[in-house]
C-alpha positions as CSV (number, residue, x, y, z in Angstrom):
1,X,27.6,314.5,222.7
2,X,26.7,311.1,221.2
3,X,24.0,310.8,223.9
4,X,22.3,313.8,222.5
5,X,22.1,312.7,218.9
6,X,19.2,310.5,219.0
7,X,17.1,312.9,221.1
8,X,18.2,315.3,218.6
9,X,17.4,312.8,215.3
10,X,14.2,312.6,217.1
11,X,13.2,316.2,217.8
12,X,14.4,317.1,213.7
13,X,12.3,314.1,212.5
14,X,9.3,315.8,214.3
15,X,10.3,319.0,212.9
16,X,10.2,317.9,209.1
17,X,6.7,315.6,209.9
18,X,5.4,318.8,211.0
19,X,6.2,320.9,208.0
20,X,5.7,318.4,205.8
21,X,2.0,318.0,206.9
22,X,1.5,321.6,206.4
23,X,2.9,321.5,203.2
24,X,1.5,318.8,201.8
25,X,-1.9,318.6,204.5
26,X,-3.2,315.8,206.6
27,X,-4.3,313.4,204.1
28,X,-2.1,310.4,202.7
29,X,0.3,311.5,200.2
30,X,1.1,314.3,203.5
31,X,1.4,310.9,205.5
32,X,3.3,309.1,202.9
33,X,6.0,312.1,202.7
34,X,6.2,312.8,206.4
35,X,7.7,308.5,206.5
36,X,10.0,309.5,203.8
37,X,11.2,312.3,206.2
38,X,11.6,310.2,209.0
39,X,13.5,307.4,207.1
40,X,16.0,310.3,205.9
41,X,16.6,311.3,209.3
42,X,17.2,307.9,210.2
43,X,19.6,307.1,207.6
44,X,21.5,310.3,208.5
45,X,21.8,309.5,212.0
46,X,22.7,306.1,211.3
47,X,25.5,307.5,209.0
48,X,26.6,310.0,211.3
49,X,27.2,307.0,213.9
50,X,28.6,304.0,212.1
51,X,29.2,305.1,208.5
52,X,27.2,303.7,206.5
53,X,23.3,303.4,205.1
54,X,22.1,300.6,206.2
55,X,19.6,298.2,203.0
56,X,16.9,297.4,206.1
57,X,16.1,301.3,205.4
58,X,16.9,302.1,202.2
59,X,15.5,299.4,200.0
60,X,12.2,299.7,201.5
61,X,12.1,302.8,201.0
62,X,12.7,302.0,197.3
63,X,10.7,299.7,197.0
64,X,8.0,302.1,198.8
65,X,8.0,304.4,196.3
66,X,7.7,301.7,193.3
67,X,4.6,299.9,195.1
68,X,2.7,303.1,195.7
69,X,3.3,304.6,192.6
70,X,2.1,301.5,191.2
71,X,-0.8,301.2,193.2
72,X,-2.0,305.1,193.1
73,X,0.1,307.5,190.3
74,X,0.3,305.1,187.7
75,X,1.5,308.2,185.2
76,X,4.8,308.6,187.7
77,X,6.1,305.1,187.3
78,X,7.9,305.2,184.1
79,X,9.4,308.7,185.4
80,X,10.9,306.9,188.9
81,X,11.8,304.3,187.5
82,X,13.7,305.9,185.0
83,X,14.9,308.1,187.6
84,X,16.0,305.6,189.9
85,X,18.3,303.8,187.2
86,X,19.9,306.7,186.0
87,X,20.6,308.0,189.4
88,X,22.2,304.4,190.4
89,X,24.2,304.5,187.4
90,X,25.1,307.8,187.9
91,X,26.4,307.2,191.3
92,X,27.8,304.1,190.5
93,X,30.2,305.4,188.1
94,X,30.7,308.5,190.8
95,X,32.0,305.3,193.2
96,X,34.3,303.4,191.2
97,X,35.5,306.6,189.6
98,X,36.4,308.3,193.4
99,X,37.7,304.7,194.3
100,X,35.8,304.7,197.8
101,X,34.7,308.5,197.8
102,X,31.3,307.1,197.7
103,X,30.0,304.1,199.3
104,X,27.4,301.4,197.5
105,X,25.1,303.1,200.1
106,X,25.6,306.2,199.1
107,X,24.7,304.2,195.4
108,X,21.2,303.4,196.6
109,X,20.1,306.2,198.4
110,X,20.3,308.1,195.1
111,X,18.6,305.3,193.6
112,X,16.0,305.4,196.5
113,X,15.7,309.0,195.7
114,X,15.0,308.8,191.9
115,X,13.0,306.7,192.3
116,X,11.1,309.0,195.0
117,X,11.1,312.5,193.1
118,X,11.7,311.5,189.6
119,X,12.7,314.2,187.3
120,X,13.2,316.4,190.8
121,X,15.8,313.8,191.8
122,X,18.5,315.6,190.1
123,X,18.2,319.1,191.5
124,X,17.7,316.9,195.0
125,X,21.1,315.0,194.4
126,X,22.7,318.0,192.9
127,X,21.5,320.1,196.3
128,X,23.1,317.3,198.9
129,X,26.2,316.8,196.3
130,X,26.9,320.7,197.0
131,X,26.3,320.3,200.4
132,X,28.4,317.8,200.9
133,X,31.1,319.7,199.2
134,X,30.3,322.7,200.9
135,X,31.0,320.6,204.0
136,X,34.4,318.8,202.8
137,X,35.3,322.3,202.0
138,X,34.9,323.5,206.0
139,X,37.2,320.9,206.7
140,X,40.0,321.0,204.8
141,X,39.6,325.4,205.3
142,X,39.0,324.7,209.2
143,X,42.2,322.1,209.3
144,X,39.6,319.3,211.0
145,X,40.6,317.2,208.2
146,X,43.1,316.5,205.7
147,X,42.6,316.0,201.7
148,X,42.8,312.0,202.1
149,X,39.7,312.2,205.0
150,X,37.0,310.4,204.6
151,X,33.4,311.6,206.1
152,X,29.6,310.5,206.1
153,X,28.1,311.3,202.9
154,X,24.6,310.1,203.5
155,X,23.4,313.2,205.8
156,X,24.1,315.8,202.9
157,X,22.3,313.5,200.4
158,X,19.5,313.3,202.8
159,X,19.3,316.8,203.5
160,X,19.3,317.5,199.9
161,X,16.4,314.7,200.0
162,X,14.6,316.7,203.2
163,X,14.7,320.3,201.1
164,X,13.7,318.6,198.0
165,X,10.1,317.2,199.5
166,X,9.6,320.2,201.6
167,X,10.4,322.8,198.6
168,X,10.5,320.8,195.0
169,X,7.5,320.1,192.9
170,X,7.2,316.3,193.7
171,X,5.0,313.8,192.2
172,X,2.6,312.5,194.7
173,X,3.3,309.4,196.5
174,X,-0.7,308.5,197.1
């Protein structure tokens, strides 16, 4: 099974650069979103296979967001940057209050994403927060894990990432 997940990664980052071309069109902020996309699946794969979100992707991705913002959509910055501290906050406190239920990676992916989708980071978080419930909830009803299990939580904050650029009203990247 663990020999198919990278073909697989692979075939669903294709997947979301393709829609995400056609929904945003070949130019560079289409470009600029279809490399989020791939870094989400990365991260999620990564996640899936050795729990945990590793800086070499999300910072840059970050960082990304703040240089091209700063460099093209000067009227977003204040927004993701705002975004991006109140979503680390916010996560932070989620962390130390669930004493391990989230991971600092977990911490700076939200931050990665406020600082991404601004305003549109919270219905994004909100979206992988209930799908990661959703999922926690499958287990403990489908007896695959018990109340004190732990799981990857990147994936469902990524997929709430994945949704948001495909289906939210973003500000551009470019």
């Amino acid at each position: 099974m663990k020999r198919l997940a990278g073909p697989a990664a692979v075939v669903v980052a294709a997947g979301l650069v393709a829609v995400t071309l056609v929904r945003y069109g070949p130019g560079w902020n289409g470009a600029a979103w279809s490399a989020v996309q791939v870094a989400l699946v990365a991260l999620a794969w990564v996640d899936l296979r050795e729990r945990r979100l590793p800086n070499a992707i999300v910072v840059p991705l970050g960082a990304a967001a703040i240089v091209l913002r700063a460099a093209f959509e000067h009227d977003a910055l204040v927004e993701i940057l705002v975004a991006g501290a109140i979503a680390f906050a916010v996560f932070l406190v989620l962390a130390v209050a669930t004493r391990g239920g989230l991971g600092m990676g977990d911490v700076k992916l939200a931050a990665a994403e406020g600082l991404l989708f601004g305003k549109a980071a919270v219905e994004a978080l909100l979206l992988g927060v209930v799908l990661g419930g959703v999922a926690a909830a499958l287990l403990l009803v489908t007896q695959r894990a018990g109340r004190r299990a732990t799981y990857a939580y990147g994936p469902y904050l990524t997929l709430g990432a994945a949704i948001a650029i495909l289906a939210f009203r973003l500000p551009p990247l470019v």
